[in-house]
C-alpha positions as CSV (number, residue, x, y, z in Angstrom):
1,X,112.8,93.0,258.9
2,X,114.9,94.3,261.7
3,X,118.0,94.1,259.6
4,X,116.2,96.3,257.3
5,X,115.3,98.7,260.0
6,X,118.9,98.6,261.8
7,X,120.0,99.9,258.2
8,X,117.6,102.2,257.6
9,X,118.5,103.9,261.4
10,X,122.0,103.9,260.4
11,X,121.8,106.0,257.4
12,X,119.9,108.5,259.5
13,X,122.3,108.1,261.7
14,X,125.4,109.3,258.9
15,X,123.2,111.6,257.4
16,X,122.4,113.5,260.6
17,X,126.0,113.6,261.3
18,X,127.2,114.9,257.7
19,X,124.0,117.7,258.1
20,X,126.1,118.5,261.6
21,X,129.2,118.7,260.2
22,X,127.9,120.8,257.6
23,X,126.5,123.3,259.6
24,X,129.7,123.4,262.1
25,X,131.8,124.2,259.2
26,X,129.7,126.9,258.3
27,X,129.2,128.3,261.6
28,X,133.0,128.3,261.9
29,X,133.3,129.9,258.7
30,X,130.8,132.1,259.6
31,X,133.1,133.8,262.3
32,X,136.4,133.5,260.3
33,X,138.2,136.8,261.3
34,X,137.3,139.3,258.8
35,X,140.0,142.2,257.6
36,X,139.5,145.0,255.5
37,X,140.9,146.7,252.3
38,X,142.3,149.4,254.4
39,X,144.1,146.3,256.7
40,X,146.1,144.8,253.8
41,X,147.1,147.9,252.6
42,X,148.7,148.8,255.8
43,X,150.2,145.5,256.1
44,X,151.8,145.7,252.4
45,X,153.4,149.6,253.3
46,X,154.2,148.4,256.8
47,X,156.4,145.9,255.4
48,X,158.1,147.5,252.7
49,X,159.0,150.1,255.6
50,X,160.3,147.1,257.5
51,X,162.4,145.9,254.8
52,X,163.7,149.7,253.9
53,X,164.5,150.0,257.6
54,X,166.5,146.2,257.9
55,X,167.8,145.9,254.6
56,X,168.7,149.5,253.8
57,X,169.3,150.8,256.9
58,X,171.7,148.1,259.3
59,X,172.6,148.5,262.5
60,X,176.1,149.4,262.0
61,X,174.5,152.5,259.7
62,X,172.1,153.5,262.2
63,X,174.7,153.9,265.1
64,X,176.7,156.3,263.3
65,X,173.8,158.5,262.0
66,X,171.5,160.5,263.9
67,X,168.8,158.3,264.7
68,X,171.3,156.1,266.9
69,X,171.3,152.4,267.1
70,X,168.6,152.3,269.4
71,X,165.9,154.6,267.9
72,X,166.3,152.2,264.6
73,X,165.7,149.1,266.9
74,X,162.7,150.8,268.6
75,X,161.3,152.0,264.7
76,X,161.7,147.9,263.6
77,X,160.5,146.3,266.6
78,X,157.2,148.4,266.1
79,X,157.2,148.1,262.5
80,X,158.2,143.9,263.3
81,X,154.6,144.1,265.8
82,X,152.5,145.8,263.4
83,X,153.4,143.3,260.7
84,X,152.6,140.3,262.9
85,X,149.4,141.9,263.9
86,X,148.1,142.2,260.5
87,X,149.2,138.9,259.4
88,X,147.4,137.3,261.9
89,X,144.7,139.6,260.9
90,X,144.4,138.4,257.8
91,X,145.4,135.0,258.3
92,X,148.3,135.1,256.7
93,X,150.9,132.4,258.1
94,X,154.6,133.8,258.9
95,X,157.6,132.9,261.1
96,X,156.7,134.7,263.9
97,X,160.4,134.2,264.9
98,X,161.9,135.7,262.2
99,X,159.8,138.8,262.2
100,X,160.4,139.4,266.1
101,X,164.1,139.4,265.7
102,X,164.1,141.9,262.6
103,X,166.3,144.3,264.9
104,X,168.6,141.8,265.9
105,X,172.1,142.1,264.1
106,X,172.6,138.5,263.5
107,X,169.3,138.2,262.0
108,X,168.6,136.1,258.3
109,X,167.9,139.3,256.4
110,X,167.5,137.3,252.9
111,X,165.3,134.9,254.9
112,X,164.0,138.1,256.5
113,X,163.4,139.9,252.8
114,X,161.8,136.9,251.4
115,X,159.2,136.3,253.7
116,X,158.4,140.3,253.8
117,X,158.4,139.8,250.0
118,X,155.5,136.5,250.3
119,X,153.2,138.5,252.8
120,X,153.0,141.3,250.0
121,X,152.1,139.1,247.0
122,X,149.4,137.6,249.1
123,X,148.2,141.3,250.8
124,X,147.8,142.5,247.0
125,X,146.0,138.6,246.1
126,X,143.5,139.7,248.7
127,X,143.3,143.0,247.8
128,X,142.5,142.0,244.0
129,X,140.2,139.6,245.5
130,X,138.3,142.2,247.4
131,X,137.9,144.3,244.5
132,X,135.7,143.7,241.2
133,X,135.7,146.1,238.4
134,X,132.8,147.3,236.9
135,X,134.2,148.6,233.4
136,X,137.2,147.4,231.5
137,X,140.2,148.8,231.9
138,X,141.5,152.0,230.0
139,X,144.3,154.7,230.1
140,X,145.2,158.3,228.5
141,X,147.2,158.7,225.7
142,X,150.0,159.3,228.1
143,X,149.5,156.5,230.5
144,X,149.1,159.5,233.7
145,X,145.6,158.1,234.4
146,X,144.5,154.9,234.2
147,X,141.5,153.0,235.0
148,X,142.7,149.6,236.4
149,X,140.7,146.9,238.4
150,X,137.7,149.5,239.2
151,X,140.2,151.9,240.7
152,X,141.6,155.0,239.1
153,X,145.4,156.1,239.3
154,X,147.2,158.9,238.5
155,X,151.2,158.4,237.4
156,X,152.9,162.0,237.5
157,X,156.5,161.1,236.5
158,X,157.9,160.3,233.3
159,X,159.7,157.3,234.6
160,X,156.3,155.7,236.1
161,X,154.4,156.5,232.6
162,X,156.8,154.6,231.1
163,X,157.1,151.7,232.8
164,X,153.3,151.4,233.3
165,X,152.6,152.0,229.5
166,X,155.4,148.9,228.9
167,X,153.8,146.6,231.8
168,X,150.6,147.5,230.1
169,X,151.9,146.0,226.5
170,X,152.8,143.0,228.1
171,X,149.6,142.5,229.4
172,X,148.0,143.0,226.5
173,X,150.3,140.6,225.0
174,X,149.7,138.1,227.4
175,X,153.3,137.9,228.4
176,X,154.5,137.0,231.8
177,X,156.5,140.8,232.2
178,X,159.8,142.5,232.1
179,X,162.8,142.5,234.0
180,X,163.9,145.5,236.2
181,X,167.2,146.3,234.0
182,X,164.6,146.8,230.4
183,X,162.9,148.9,232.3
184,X,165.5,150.6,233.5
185,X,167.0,150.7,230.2
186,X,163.5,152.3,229.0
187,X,163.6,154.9,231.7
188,X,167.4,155.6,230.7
189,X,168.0,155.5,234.1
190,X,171.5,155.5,235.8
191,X,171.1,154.6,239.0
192,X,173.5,151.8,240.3
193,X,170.9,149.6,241.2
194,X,167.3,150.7,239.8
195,X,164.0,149.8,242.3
196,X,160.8,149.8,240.8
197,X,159.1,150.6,244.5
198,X,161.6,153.8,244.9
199,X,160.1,154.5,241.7
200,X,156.2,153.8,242.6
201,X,156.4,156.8,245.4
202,X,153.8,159.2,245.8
203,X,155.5,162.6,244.6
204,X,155.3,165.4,247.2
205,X,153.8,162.8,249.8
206,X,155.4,161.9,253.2
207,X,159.0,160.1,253.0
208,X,158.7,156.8,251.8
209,X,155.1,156.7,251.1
210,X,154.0,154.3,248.8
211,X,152.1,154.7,245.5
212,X,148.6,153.3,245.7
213,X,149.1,151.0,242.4
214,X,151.9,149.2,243.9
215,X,151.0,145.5,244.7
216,X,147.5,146.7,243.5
217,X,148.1,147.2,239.9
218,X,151.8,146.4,239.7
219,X,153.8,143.6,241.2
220,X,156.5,140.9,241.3
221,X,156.3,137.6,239.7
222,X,159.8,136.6,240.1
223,X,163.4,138.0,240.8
224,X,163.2,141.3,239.5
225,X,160.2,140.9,236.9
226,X,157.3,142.9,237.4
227,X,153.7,142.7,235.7
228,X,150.3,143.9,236.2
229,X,148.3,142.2,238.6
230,X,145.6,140.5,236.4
231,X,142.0,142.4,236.9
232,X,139.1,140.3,238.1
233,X,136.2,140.0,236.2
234,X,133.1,141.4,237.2
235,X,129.9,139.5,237.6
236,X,127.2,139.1,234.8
Protein backbone atom coordinates (compact mmCIF):
# COMPACT_ATOMS: atom_id res chain seq x y z
CA UNK A 1 0.00 0.00 0.00
CA UNK A 2 2.73 2.45 0.59
CA UNK A 3 4.55 1.36 -2.55
CA UNK A 4 1.45 2.18 -4.26
CA UNK A 5 1.26 5.59 -2.69
CA UNK A 6 5.17 6.39 -3.06
CA UNK A 7 4.20 5.89 -6.93
CA UNK A 8 1.31 7.58 -7.04
CA UNK A 9 3.32 10.84 -5.33
CA UNK A 10 5.89 10.52 -7.84
CA UNK A 11 3.81 10.88 -10.87
CA UNK A 12 2.49 14.06 -9.27
CA UNK A 13 5.70 14.80 -8.66
CA UNK A 14 6.71 14.55 -12.86
CA UNK A 15 3.58 15.87 -13.81
CA UNK A 16 3.84 19.03 -11.69
CA UNK A 17 7.30 19.54 -13.02
CA UNK A 18 6.40 19.02 -16.90
CA UNK A 19 3.07 21.61 -16.10
CA UNK A 20 6.22 23.97 -14.76
CA UNK A 21 8.25 23.61 -17.49
CA UNK A 22 5.41 24.22 -19.65
CA UNK A 23 4.50 27.36 -18.41
CA UNK A 24 8.33 28.62 -18.13
CA UNK A 25 8.59 27.98 -21.76
CA UNK A 26 5.79 29.99 -22.45
CA UNK A 27 6.46 32.73 -20.28
CA UNK A 28 9.84 32.92 -21.91
CA UNK A 29 8.29 32.81 -25.14
CA UNK A 30 5.96 35.16 -24.14
CA UNK A 31 8.72 37.95 -23.87
CA UNK A 32 10.76 36.86 -26.96
CA UNK A 33 11.89 40.24 -28.47
CA UNK A 34 9.34 41.27 -30.81
CA UNK A 35 10.38 43.27 -34.28
CA UNK A 36 8.38 44.79 -36.76
CA UNK A 37 7.71 44.82 -40.54
CA UNK A 38 9.16 48.24 -40.77
CA UNK A 39 12.52 46.61 -38.72
CA UNK A 40 13.30 43.94 -41.28
CA UNK A 41 12.79 46.13 -44.01
CA UNK A 42 15.44 48.45 -42.68
CA UNK A 43 17.64 45.66 -41.95
CA UNK A 44 17.39 44.18 -45.66
CA UNK A 45 18.11 48.09 -47.37
CA UNK A 46 20.71 48.67 -44.57
CA UNK A 47 22.60 45.86 -45.78
CA UNK A 48 22.52 46.04 -49.37
CA UNK A 49 23.84 49.69 -48.64
CA UNK A 50 26.63 47.90 -46.68
CA UNK A 51 27.52 45.63 -49.30
CA UNK A 52 27.26 48.58 -52.23
CA UNK A 53 29.52 50.56 -49.92
CA UNK A 54 32.32 47.40 -49.16
CA UNK A 55 32.04 45.64 -52.28
CA UNK A 56 31.52 48.48 -54.71
CA UNK A 57 33.12 51.08 -53.16
CA UNK A 58 36.93 49.82 -51.53
CA UNK A 59 39.02 51.72 -49.69
CA UNK A 60 41.58 52.38 -52.24
CA UNK A 61 38.41 53.96 -54.35
CA UNK A 62 37.15 55.98 -51.66
CA UNK A 63 40.66 57.78 -50.90
CA UNK A 64 40.91 59.06 -54.27
CA UNK A 65 37.33 60.38 -54.61
CA UNK A 66 35.67 62.94 -52.80
CA UNK A 67 34.30 61.34 -49.94
CA UNK A 68 37.98 60.53 -48.69
CA UNK A 69 38.96 57.32 -47.03
CA UNK A 70 37.70 58.23 -43.85
CA UNK A 71 34.13 59.52 -44.56
CA UNK A 72 33.63 55.90 -46.39
CA UNK A 73 34.89 54.18 -43.07
CA UNK A 74 32.63 56.40 -40.91
CA UNK A 75 29.39 55.61 -43.60
CA UNK A 76 30.32 51.53 -43.10
CA UNK A 77 31.05 51.51 -39.53
CA UNK A 78 27.45 53.11 -39.06
CA UNK A 79 25.90 51.10 -41.61
CA UNK A 80 28.20 47.81 -39.90
CA UNK A 81 26.17 49.07 -36.29
CA UNK A 82 22.80 49.40 -37.68
CA UNK A 83 22.99 45.99 -39.20
CA UNK A 84 24.08 44.31 -35.96
CA UNK A 85 21.38 46.12 -34.15
CA UNK A 86 18.72 44.81 -36.22
CA UNK A 87 19.93 41.39 -36.34
CA UNK A 88 19.97 41.10 -32.82
CA UNK A 89 16.58 42.60 -33.11
CA UNK A 90 15.27 40.13 -34.89
CA UNK A 91 17.16 37.37 -33.71
CA UNK A 92 18.93 36.76 -36.46
CA UNK A 93 22.49 35.04 -35.59
CA UNK A 94 25.61 36.72 -37.46
CA UNK A 95 29.44 37.03 -36.93
CA UNK A 96 29.48 39.94 -35.03
CA UNK A 97 33.19 40.06 -35.97
CA UNK A 98 32.88 40.10 -39.44
CA UNK A 99 30.31 42.80 -39.59
CA UNK A 100 32.44 45.15 -37.12
CA UNK A 101 35.46 45.01 -39.31
CA UNK A 102 33.42 45.81 -42.70
CA UNK A 103 35.72 49.03 -43.04
CA UNK A 104 38.78 47.31 -42.45
CA UNK A 105 40.93 46.83 -45.68
CA UNK A 106 41.99 43.35 -44.94
CA UNK A 107 38.54 42.34 -44.34
CA UNK A 108 36.86 38.77 -46.02
CA UNK A 109 34.63 40.68 -48.35
CA UNK A 110 33.23 37.29 -49.99
CA UNK A 111 32.83 36.07 -46.45
CA UNK A 112 31.55 39.60 -45.78
CA UNK A 113 28.98 39.45 -49.02
CA UNK A 114 27.77 36.15 -48.08
CA UNK A 115 26.66 36.62 -44.79
CA UNK A 116 25.00 40.18 -45.82
CA UNK A 117 23.42 37.90 -48.53
CA UNK A 118 21.90 35.13 -45.50
CA UNK A 119 20.58 38.04 -43.31
CA UNK A 120 18.47 39.21 -46.41
CA UNK A 121 16.86 35.81 -47.37
CA UNK A 122 15.88 35.45 -43.78
CA UNK A 123 14.63 39.41 -43.32
CA UNK A 124 12.32 38.69 -46.51
CA UNK A 125 11.37 34.86 -44.67
CA UNK A 126 10.11 37.03 -41.87
CA UNK A 127 8.66 39.46 -43.73
CA UNK A 128 6.60 36.81 -45.89
CA UNK A 129 5.90 35.33 -42.56
CA UNK A 130 4.44 38.54 -41.22
CA UNK A 131 2.27 38.96 -44.01
CA UNK A 132 -0.96 36.84 -45.22
CA UNK A 133 -2.84 37.70 -48.27
CA UNK A 134 -6.31 38.01 -48.42
CA UNK A 135 -6.98 37.50 -52.29
CA UNK A 136 -4.95 35.65 -54.86
CA UNK A 137 -2.45 37.12 -56.59
CA UNK A 138 -3.08 39.10 -59.95
CA UNK A 139 -1.23 41.58 -62.40
CA UNK A 140 -2.15 43.98 -65.45
CA UNK A 141 -1.82 43.10 -68.84
CA UNK A 142 1.55 44.81 -68.72
CA UNK A 143 2.92 43.44 -65.47
CA UNK A 144 3.21 47.55 -64.00
CA UNK A 145 0.95 46.59 -61.12
CA UNK A 146 0.72 43.68 -59.44
CA UNK A 147 -1.07 42.33 -56.55
CA UNK A 148 1.41 39.94 -54.75
CA UNK A 149 1.32 38.49 -51.13
CA UNK A 150 -1.56 41.09 -50.01
CA UNK A 151 0.61 43.99 -51.13
CA UNK A 152 0.32 46.03 -54.30
CA UNK A 153 3.36 47.12 -56.50
CA UNK A 154 3.91 49.21 -59.15
CA UNK A 155 6.97 48.36 -61.79
CA UNK A 156 7.55 51.63 -63.98
CA UNK A 157 10.44 50.44 -66.33
CA UNK A 158 10.42 48.19 -69.13
CA UNK A 159 13.29 46.19 -67.86
CA UNK A 160 11.47 45.44 -64.33
CA UNK A 161 8.00 44.49 -66.37
CA UNK A 162 9.91 42.18 -67.97
CA UNK A 163 11.73 40.40 -65.69
CA UNK A 164 8.69 40.28 -63.30
CA UNK A 165 6.25 39.04 -66.09
CA UNK A 166 9.24 36.11 -66.71
CA UNK A 167 9.66 35.34 -62.80
CA UNK A 168 5.91 35.31 -62.83
CA UNK A 169 5.86 32.32 -65.57
CA UNK A 170 8.11 30.47 -63.65
CA UNK A 171 6.03 30.51 -60.86
CA UNK A 172 3.29 29.62 -62.41
CA UNK A 173 5.19 26.82 -63.82
CA UNK A 174 6.32 25.68 -60.69
CA UNK A 175 9.97 26.06 -61.69
CA UNK A 176 12.73 26.88 -59.40
CA UNK A 177 13.67 30.47 -61.58
CA UNK A 178 16.00 31.95 -64.00
CA UNK A 179 19.46 32.89 -64.12
CA UNK A 180 20.58 36.62 -64.10
CA UNK A 181 22.27 36.32 -67.85
CA UNK A 182 18.26 35.10 -69.45
CA UNK A 183 17.11 37.77 -67.93
CA UNK A 184 19.54 39.88 -69.04
CA UNK A 185 19.30 38.47 -72.40
CA UNK A 186 15.30 39.25 -72.15
CA UNK A 187 15.95 42.83 -71.13
CA UNK A 188 18.59 43.08 -74.12
CA UNK A 189 20.67 44.60 -71.78
CA UNK A 190 24.39 45.40 -72.33
CA UNK A 191 25.70 46.12 -69.25
CA UNK A 192 29.09 44.25 -68.44
CA UNK A 193 27.82 42.73 -65.49
CA UNK A 194 23.76 42.95 -65.22
CA UNK A 195 22.29 43.30 -61.21
CA UNK A 196 18.92 42.49 -60.71
CA UNK A 197 18.87 44.92 -57.36
CA UNK A 198 20.38 48.00 -59.60
CA UNK A 199 17.49 47.10 -61.60
CA UNK A 200 14.70 46.82 -58.59
CA UNK A 201 15.34 50.78 -57.77
CA UNK A 202 12.77 53.10 -57.06
CA UNK A 203 12.84 55.57 -60.19
CA UNK A 204 13.11 59.25 -59.22
CA UNK A 205 13.64 58.15 -55.41
CA UNK A 206 16.74 58.92 -53.27
CA UNK A 207 20.20 57.30 -54.63
CA UNK A 208 20.23 53.83 -54.04
CA UNK A 209 16.87 53.35 -52.70
CA UNK A 210 15.54 50.11 -52.90
CA UNK A 211 12.26 48.92 -54.62
CA UNK A 212 9.72 47.69 -52.19
CA UNK A 213 9.25 44.12 -54.05
CA UNK A 214 12.81 43.25 -53.60
CA UNK A 215 13.28 40.38 -51.11
CA UNK A 216 9.43 40.85 -50.65
CA UNK A 217 8.19 39.55 -53.91
CA UNK A 218 11.54 38.85 -55.62
CA UNK A 219 14.66 37.17 -54.41
CA UNK A 220 17.67 34.86 -54.68
CA UNK A 221 17.65 31.20 -54.48
CA UNK A 222 21.01 30.48 -55.58
CA UNK A 223 24.06 32.16 -57.41
CA UNK A 224 22.53 34.44 -59.61
CA UNK A 225 18.93 32.81 -59.87
CA UNK A 226 16.09 34.76 -58.79
CA UNK A 227 12.31 33.76 -58.28
CA UNK A 228 9.34 34.96 -56.51
CA UNK A 229 9.12 34.55 -53.04
CA UNK A 230 6.23 31.96 -52.60
CA UNK A 231 2.87 33.81 -51.20
CA UNK A 232 1.44 32.53 -47.95
CA UNK A 233 -1.79 31.29 -47.79
CA UNK A 234 -4.39 32.94 -46.05
CA UNK A 235 -6.49 31.42 -43.34
CA UNK A 236 -9.98 29.65 -43.92
Amino acid sequence: MASKRKKGSQRLERGSHDRGASTAEADQNSHAPQFSTDDLCALATVCDQLRLMVLGTPVAVATSSSMGAEDWRLKVRVAAEKVLRLCLTARIDVDQALIEDAHREWVDRRRLDSMLSGVEKKAAQLLREQRIPQIPPSHSDDFSTVLWDGRAFTFETTQQRIIVEALWKEWEEGRGGLHRDHLAELCDSEAKKFRLDQVFRVKGGRVKERHPAWLTMIQRVGRSMFALCPPRRAPK
